[in-house]
NULUM-773779 format. One record per atom (N, C-alpha, C): atom name; x, y, z; residue number from 1. Coordinates in steps of 0.2 Angstrom, whole numbers, plus 2048, in hexadecimal, padded with zeros to 3 digits. Each point is the difference from the previous one (the first is absolute). Layout:
BEGIN
  a east north  up   k
 CA    X     Y   Z NUM
...
END
This chain:
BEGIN
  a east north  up   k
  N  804   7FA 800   1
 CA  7FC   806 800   1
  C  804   806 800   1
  N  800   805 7FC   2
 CA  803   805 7FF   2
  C  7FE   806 807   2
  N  804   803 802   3
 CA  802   806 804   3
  C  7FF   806 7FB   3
  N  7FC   808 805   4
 CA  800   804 7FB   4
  C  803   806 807   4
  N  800   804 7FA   5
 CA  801   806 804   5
  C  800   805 7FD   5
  N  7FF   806 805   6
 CA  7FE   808 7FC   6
  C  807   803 800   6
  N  801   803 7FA   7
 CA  805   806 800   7
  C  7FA   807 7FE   7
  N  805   804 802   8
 CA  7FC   806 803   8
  C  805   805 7FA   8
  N  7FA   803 7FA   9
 CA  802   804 7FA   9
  C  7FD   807 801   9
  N  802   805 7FC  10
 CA  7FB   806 802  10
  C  7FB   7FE 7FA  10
  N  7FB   806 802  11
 CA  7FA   7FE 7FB  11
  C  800   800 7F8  11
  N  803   807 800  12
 CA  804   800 7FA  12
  C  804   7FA 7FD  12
  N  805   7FE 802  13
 CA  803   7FA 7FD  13
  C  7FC   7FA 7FF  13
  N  7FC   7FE 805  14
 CA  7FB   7FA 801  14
  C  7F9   804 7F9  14
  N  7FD   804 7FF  15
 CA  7FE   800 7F9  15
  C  802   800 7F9  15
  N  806   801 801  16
 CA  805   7FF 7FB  16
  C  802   7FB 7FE  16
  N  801   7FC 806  17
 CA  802   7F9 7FF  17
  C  7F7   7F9 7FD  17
  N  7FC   803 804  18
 CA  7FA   7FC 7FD  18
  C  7FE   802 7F9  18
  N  801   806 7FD  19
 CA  800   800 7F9  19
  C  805   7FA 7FB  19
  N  806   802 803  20
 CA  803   7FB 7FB  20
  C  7FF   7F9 803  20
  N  7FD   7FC 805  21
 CA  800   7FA 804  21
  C  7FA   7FE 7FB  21
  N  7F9   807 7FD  22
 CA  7FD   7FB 7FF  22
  C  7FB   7FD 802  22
  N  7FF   7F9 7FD  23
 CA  7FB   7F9 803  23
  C  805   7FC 804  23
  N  805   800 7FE  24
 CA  806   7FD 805  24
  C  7FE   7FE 809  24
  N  800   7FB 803  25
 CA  801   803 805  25
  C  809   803 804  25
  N  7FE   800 806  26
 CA  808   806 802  26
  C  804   7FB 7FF  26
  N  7FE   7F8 801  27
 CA  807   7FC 801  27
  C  803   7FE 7F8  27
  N  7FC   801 7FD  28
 CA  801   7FF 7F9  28
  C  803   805 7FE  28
  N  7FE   806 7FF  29
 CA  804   807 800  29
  C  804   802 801  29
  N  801   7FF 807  30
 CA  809   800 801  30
  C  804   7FC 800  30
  N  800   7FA 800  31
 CA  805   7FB 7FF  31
  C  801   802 7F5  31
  N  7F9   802 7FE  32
 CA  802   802 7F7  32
  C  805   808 802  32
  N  800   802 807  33
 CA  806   803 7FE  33
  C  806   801 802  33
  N  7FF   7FC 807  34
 CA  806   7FD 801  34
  C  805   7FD 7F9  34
  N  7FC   7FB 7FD  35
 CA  805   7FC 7FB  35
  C  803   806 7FC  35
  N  7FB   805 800  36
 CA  7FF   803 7F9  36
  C  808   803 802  36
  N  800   805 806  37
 CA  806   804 804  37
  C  805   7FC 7FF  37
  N  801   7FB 801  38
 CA  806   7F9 800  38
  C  803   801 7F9  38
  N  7FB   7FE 7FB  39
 CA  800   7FD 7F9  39
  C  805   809 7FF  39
  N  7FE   806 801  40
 CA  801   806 7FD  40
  C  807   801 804  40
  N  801   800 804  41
 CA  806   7FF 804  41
  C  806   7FA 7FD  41
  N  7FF   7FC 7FF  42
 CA  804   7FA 7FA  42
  C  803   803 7FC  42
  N  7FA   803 7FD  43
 CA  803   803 7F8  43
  C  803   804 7FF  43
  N  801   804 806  44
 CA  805   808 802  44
  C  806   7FA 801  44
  N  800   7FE 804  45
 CA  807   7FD 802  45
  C  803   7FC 7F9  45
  N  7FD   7FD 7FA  46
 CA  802   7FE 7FB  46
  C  801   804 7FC  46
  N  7FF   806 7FF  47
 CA  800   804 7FC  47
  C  807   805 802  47
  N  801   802 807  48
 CA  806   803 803  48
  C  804   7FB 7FE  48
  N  801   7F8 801  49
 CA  806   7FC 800  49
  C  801   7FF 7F9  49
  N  7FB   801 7FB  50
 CA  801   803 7F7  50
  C  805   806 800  50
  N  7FE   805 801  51
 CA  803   805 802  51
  C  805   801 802  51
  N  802   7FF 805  52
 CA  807   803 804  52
  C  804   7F9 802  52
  N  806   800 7FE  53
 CA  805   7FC 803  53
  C  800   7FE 807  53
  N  7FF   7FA 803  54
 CA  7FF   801 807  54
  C  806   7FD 805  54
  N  801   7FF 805  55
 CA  804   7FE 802  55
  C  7FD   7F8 803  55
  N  803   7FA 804  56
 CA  7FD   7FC 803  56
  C  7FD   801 805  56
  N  804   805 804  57
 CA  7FC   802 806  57
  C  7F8   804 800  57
  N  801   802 7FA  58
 CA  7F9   805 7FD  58
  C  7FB   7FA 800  58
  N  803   7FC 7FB  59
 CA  7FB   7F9 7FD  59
  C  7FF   7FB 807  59
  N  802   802 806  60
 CA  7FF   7FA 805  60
  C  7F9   805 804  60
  N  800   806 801  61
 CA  7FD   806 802  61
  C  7F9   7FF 7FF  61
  N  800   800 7F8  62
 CA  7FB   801 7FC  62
  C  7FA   7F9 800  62
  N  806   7FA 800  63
 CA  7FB   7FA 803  63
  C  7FF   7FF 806  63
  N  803   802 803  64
 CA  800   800 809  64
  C  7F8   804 7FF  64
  N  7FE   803 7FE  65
 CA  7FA   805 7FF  65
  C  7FB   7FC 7FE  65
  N  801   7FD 7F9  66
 CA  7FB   7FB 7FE  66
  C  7FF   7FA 805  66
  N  805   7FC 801  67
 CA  7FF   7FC 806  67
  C  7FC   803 806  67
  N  800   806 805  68
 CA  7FD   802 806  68
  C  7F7   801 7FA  68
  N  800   803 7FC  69
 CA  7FA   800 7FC  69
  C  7FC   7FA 801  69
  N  803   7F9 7FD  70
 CA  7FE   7FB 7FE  70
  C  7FD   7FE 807  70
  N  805   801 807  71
 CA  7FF   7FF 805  71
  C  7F6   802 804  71
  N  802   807 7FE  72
 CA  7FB   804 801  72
  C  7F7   7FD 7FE  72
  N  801   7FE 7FB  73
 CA  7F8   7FE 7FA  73
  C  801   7F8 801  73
  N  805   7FC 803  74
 CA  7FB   7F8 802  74
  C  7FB   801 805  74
END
């Protein structure tokens, strides 16, 4: 059985966020933005390592990052 809980938005954000949510419910809605943030986040970091020469230490950073991510959304 799934556990819920309230987080606390101002009203403003909280009607802005049901426009784009939709028919969605909220758990469906923000786990579609969760992923969405992650996915957008990914392809900055694939794009800087296209980009710029990096070092190993840079390259351990950057997945050390994805890994705590991955950690975060099981």
């Amino acid at each position: 059985m799934l556990e819920y809980t309230t987080i606390t938005v101002s009203r403003e954000t909280k009607r802005m966020l049901e426009r784009l949510k939709g028919e969605k419910t909220w758990d469906e809605f923000l786990l579609e933005m969760a992923f969405e943030y992650r996915k957008v986040k990914a392809e900055k970091a694939r794009e800087y390592v296209k980009k710029y020469v990096i070092t190993d230490d840079e390259v351990d950073v950057i997945l050390g990052g994805v890994e705590e991510d991955r950690k975060l959304w099981k």
